[in-house]
N, C-alpha and C positions, 0 to 999 in steps of 0.2 A: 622514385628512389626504391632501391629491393634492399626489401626488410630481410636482415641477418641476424635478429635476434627474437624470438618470442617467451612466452611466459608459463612457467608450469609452476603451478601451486602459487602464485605473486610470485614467483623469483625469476628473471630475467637470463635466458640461457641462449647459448650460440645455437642456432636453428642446426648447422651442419658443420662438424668438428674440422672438418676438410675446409673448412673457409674461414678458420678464426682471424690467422691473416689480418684477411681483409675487414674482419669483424673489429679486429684493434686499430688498425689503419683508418676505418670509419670513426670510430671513439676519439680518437685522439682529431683528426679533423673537427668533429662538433668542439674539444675541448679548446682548439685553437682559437674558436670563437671570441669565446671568454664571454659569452652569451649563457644564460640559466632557459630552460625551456618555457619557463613564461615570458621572457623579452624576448622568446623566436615567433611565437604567437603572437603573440602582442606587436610585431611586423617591425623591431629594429632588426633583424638579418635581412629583412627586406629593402632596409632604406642603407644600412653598413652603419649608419652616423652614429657613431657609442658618446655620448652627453660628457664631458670630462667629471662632472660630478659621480658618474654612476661607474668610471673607470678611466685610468689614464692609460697612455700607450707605457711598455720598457722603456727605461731608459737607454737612448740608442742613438745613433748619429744618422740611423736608417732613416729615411722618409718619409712620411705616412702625409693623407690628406683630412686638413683643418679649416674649420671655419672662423675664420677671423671677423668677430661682430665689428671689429672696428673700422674695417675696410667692406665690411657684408659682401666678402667672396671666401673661394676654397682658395687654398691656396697650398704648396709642398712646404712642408716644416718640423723639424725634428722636437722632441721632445729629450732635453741630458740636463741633468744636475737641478731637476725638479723645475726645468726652465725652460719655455719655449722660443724656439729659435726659426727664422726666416731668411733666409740668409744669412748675410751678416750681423743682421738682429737682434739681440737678444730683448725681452720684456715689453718690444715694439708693436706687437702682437697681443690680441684676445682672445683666444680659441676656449670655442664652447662646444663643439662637438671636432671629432675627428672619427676617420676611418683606417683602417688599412689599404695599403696600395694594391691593385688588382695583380696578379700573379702576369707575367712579363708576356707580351705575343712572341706566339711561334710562330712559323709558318707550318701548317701541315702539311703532311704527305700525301697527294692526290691517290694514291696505290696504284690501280691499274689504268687511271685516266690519261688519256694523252691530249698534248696540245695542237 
């Protein structure tokens, strides 16, 4: 990863004024986490799985992927109105950790490759 920010005197500054941009674009990315830099260390950005104890998803009718202790698989399930859902479900469910769902496939553009 290229470092866009270093440190003069302890205080944290944009290495090149011409790339803040992407300097707050990268910020708000880590903050999307919703990870503190000792659980990045500490290898949950590694595994995604956030403990429901240590944070819940928004509430949201979006998707996200959970582990269900009562069935010991992942499975897709919403979290709305402080209440997990699976389907039709509701409360049928144990989730103890969850993730966020992977950002959707694309297909890429080959550029100048032919077939």
């Amino acid at each position: 990863m290229e470092r866009l920010t270093e440190r003069h005197a302890g205080v944290a500054v944009i290495k090149d004024k011409s790339r803040q941009k992407d300097a707050m674009e990268a910020l708000a990315r880590y903050e999307e986490t919703g990870l503190t830099p000792e659980e990045i260390m500490d290898g949950k950005m590694l595994t995604g799985w956030i403990p429901v104890e240590d944070r819940l998803p928004e509430e949201s009718l979006n998707s996200v992927i959970g582990w269900d202790e009562y069935r010991k698989r992942c499975c897709f399930v919403q979290y709305y109105c402080g209440r997990w859902i699976l389907g039709n479900d509701v409360d049928s469910v144990k989730i103890t950790a969850w993730m966020p769902l992977p950002e959707p496939y694309t297909e890429q553009t080959k550029g100048s490759e032919t077939t």
